[in-house]
MARTIMI-183328 format. One record per residue (C-alpha): x, y negated, z negated. Coordinates in steps of 0.2 Angstrom, whole numbers, padded with zeros to 4 digits, always signed. Layout:
N
XYZ ...
//
This chain:
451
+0043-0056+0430 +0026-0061+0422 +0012-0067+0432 +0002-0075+0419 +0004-0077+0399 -0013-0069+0394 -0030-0059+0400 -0041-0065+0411 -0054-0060+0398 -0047-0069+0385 -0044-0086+0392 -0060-0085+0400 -0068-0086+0382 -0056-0097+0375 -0059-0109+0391 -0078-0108+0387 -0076-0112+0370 -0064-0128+0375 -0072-0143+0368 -0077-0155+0383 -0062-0167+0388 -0060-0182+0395 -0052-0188+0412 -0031-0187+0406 -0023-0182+0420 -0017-0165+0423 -0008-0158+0408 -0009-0173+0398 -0016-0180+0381 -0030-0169+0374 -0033-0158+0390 -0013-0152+0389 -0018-0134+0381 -0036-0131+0390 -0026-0137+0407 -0012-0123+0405 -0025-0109+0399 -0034-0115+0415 -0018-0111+0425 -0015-0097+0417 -0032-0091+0422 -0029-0096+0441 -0013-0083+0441 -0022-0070+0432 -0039-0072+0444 -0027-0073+0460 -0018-0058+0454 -0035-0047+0453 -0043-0052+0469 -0025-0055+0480 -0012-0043+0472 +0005-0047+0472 +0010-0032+0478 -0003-0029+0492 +0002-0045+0501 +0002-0040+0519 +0008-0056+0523 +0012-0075+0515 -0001-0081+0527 -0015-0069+0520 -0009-0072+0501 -0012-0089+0502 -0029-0087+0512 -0035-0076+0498 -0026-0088+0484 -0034-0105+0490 -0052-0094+0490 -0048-0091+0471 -0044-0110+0468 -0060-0116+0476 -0069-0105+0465 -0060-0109+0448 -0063-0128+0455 -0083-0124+0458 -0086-0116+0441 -0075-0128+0432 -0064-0118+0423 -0050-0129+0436 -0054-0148+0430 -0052-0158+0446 -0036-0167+0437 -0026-0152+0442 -0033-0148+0460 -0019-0157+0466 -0004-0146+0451 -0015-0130+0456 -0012-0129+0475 +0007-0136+0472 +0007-0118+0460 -0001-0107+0475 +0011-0115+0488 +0026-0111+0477 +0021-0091+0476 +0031-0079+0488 +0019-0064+0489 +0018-0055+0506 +0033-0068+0513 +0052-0065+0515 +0058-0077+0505 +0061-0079+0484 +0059-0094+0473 +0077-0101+0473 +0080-0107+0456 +0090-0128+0458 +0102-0133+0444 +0108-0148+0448 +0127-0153+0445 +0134-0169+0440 +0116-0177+0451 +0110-0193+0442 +0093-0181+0442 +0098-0167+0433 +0080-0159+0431 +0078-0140+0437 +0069-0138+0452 +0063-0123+0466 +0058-0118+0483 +0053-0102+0492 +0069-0098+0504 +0077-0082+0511 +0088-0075+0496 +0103-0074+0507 +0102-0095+0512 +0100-0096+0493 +0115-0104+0491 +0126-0117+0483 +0127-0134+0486 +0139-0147+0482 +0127-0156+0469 +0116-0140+0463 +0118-0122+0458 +0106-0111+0467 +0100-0093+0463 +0089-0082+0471 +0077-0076+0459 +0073-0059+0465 +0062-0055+0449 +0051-0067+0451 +0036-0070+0460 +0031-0092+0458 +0042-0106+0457 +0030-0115+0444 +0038-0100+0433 +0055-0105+0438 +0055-0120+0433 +0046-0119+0416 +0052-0102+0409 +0069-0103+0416 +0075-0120+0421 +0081-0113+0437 +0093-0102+0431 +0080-0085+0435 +0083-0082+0417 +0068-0079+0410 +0069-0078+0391 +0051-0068+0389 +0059-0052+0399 +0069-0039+0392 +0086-0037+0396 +0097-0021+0405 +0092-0010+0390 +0079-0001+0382 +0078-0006+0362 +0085+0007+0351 +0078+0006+0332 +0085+0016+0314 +0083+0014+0299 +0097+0011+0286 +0095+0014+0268 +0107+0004+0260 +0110+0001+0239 +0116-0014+0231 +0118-0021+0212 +0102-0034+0208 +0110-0052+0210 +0096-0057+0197 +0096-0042+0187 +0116-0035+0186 +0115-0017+0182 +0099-0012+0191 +0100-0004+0209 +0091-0014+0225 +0087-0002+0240 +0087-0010+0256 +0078+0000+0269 +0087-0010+0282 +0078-0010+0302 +0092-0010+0313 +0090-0015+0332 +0101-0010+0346 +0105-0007+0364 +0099+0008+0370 +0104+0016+0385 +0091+0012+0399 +0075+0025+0402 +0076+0030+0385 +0060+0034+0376 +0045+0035+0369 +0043+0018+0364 +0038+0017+0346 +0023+0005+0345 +0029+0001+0326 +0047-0005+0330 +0043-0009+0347 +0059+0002+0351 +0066+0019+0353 +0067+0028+0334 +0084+0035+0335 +0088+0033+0353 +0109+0035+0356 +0117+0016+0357 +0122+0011+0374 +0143+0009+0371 +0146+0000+0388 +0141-0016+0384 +0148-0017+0369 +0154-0022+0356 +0138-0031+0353 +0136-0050+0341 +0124-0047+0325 +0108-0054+0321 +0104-0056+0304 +0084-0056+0303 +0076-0062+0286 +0056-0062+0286 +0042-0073+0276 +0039-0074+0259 +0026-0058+0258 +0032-0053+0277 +0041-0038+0281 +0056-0033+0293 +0042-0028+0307 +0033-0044+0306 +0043-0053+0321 +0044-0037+0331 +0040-0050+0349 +0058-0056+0345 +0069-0043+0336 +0068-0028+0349 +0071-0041+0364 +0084-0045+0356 +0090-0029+0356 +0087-0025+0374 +0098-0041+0379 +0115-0035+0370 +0111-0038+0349 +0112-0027+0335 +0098-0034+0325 +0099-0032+0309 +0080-0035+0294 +0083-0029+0279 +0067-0031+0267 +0069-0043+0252 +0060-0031+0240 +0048-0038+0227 +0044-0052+0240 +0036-0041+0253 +0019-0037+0258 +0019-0022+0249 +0020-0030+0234 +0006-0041+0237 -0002-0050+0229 +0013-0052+0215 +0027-0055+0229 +0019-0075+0231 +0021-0077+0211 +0032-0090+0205 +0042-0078+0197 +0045-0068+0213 +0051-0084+0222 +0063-0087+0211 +0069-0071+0209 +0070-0069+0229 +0081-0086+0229 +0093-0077+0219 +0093-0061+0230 +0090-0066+0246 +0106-0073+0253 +0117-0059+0244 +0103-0045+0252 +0108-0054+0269 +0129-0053+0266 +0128-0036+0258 +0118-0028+0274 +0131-0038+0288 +0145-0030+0276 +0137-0013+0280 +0134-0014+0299 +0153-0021+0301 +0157-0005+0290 +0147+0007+0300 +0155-0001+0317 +0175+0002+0308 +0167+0020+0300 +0172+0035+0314 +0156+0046+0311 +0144+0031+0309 +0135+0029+0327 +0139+0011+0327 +0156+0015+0327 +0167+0001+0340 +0148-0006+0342 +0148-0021+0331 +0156-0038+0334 +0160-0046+0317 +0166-0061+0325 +0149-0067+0332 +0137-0065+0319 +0120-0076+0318 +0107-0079+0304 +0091-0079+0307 +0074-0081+0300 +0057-0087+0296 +0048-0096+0282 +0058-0093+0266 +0068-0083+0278 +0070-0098+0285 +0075-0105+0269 +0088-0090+0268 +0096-0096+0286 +0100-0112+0275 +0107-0103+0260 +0117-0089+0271 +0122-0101+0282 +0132-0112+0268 +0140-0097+0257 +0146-0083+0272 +0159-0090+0282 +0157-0075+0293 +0142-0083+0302 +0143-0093+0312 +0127-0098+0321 +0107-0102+0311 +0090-0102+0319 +0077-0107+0305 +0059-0106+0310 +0045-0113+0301 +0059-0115+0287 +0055-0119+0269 +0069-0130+0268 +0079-0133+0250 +0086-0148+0243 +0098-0157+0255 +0101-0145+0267 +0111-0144+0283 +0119-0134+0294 +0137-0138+0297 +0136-0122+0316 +0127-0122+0330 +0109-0122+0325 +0091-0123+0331 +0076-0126+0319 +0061-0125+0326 +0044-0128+0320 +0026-0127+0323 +0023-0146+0323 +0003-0141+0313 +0013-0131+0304 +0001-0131+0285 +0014-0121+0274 +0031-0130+0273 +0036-0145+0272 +0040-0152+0291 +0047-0169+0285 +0061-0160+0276 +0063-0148+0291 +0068-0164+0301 +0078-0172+0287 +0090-0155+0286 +0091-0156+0306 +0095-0175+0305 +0110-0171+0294 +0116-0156+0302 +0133-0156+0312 +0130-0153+0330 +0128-0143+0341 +0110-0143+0337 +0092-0141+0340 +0077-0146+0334 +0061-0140+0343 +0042-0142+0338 +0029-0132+0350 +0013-0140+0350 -0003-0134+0343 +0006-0120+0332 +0008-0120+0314 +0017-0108+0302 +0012-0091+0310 +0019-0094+0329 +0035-0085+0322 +0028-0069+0317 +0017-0056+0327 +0000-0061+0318 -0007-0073+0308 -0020-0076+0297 -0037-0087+0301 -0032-0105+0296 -0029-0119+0304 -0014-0115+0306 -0021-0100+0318 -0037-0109+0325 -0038-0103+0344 -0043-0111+0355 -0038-0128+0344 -0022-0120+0341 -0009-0106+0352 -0015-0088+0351 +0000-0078+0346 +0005-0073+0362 +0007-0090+0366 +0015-0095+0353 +0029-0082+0353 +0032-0084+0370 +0036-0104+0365 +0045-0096+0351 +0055-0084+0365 +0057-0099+0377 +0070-0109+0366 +0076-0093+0353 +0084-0081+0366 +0093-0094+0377 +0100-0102+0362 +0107-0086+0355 +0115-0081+0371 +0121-0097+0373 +0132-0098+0356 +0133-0079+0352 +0135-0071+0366 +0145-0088+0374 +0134-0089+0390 +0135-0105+0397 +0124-0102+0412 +0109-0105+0401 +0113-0120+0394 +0098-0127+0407 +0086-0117+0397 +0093-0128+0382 +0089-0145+0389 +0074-0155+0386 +0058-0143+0391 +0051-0142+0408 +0033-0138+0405 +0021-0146+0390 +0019-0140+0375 +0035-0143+0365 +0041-0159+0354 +0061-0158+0358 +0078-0166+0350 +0096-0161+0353 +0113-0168+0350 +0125-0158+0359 
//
């Protein structure tokens, strides 16, 4: 469950920072990003003066929650265009009452957008033209609808288990120079049995915690990072991953990470890392479907080679492409922000997505490789991000401009919205959240798919 995106703090500066804007309507035009900033503001505000969990009834919640509007509406950190979108948002919150939000999927309806309403949880039922769940994890139907397209799957959570993380030293041959040895100090991801602790704040997951057998064996998700980037750099995405049933698998592309820098953005290091990449990428999945064959390895029986997906961003991206075309093994791609090559296209299931400000690569030929690509496939932009949205931070640019552009947890929550549901969709074959792969039910995102 999440009550609101960020800090009330936070988006109070960034809602005083807002240029002025005009009269769109709510959610529109040039107001879309300071309207759902403002919104998030209302459920952070209505959280610290009317808590959730204090509720004593609906009827007082709502007292206290309309209080909270009028305010936001007085000081004008509400525009008046989304009095009417703001009240539909208190109405749609289940605090203090006995009722859920009761995601709708409709079913062969000429209207097949999600919807929800606040009803019991055992009257949260099907009907002939619409699946109906009771979402018992969450709190407001506006966060149904938008993060989970009624399917109470909500793709910024983490899953039934806590993220287990070790690190594999693995040593290969140099594709670009034969005879000389390439260590890959390879993070791994994995279920981990639920409780288990401490968190590491680096890895975002438990350092040698035991791997939870019960769910398994589990699909593999190849990870590639940035040109300069590192195997920690997308640690919003990688460890959830983990706690939803992947072994995730990042190995570093050595001579083009940031510990190398400055060298590892020569020309020479680009094309040195062309060479290595994808053979980095096939030798580290031919270790991980060792270690779950190998008795004494503590992946043994967890490893699934048959569901294997590539993943990556930036010339990692680029690598998704390369991988993709040479290892037969894998068999789905998500490129992010990818630096695309020459004539590229995806023949599996795939999803690029892109920052559609995005400063670095080359978006046309994103959507050229996408337009040539064999569906299924994807092809989402989010709005106001550029390069960075993929990766924990970012560096001051216009690319990474709040409050022009997403802050990064904004951004990786978009990036999360479409990544998870996509992966568990055609890795893990779950076809309850093919909803969350429709067109998308909030702003914010530029959308094409051919299924």
């Amino acid at each position: 469950m999440r009550i609101a995106l960020l800090g009330t703090v936070v988006l109070g500066t960034l809602l005083l920072s807002a240029p002025a804007r005009g009269q769109d309507a709510c959610l529109t035009g040039d107001s879309t990003l300071a309207d759902q900033r403002a919104l998030a503001a209302l459920a952070d505000s209505t959280e610290a003066a009317c808590p959730c969990a204090d509720a004593a009834s609906g009827k007082t919640y709502q007292r206290c929650a309309k209080n909270v509007l009028s305010h936001l509406l007085v000081d004008g950190t509400l525009r008046p265009e989304c009095e009417k979108t703001a009240k539909a948002i208190v109405r749609g919150t289940s605090c203090g009452a006995n009722t859920v939000p009761c995601g709708i999927v409709p079913v062969g309806a000429r209207n097949d957008t999600p919807g929800c309403k606040l009803a019991r949880p055992k009257s949260c039922k099907n009907v002939r033209r619409a699946r109906r769940t009771a979402c018992t994890d969450e709190i407001s139907c506006d966060d149904v609808v938008t993060w989970t397209a009624g399917t109470c799957f909500d793709p910024r959570d983490e899953g039934r288990y806590t993220p287990g993380v070790k690190v594999m030293s693995w040593t290969k041959d140099s594709a670009a120079s034969p005879g000389t040895p390439r260590t890959l100090d390879t993070v791994v991801w994995y279920p981990a049995p639920q409780g288990s602790g401490p968190i590491d704040s680096s890895y975002r997951a438990v350092v040698d915690a035991p791997l939870d057998t019960s769910g398994g064996p589990y699909p593999v998700v190849l990870f590639s990072h940035g040109s300069c980037g590192y195997p920690l750099q997308s640690t919003f995405l990688t460890p959830l991953l983990a706690s939803r049933g992947f072994v995730v698998v990042a190995p570093p592309h050595p001579g083009n990470t940031i510990f190398e820098f400055p060298t590892c953005g020569t020309p020479n290091a680009q094309v040195q890392s062309f060479i290595e990449r994808p053979k980095d990428m096939s030798f580290v999945l031919d270790q991980i479907l060792a270690a779950g064959q190998d008795p004494s390895s503590p992946f043994f029986g967890a490893v699934d080679g048959s569901r294997v997906a590539m993943t990556g961003h930036s010339f990692g991206g680029l690598t998704t492409f390369l991988v993709a075309a040479q290892d037969p093994r894998v068999g789905v791609a998500v490129a992010m922000a990818p630096a695309t090559p020459a004539n590229a296209k995806l023949t599996i299931p795939s999803l690029i997505m892109l920052g559609n400000i995005d400063s670095v690569v080359n978006l046309p030929a994103a959507r050229q490789a996408y337009a040539a690509s064999s569906p299924p496939k994807m092809l989402v932009e989010i709005e106001h991000a550029g390069h960075y949205a993929f990766s924990n931070g970012c560096f001051p640019s216009p690319d990474c401009n709040p409050p022009t552009t997403l802050t990064q947890p904004e951004a990786n929550a978009d990036v999360l919205r479409y990544v998870v549901p996509f992966l568990e969709r055609y890795l893990a074959d779950d076809v309850a959240l093919v909803p969350l792969l429709g067109p998308p039910t909030g702003p914010g995102f530029i959308y094409q798919a051919e299924q």
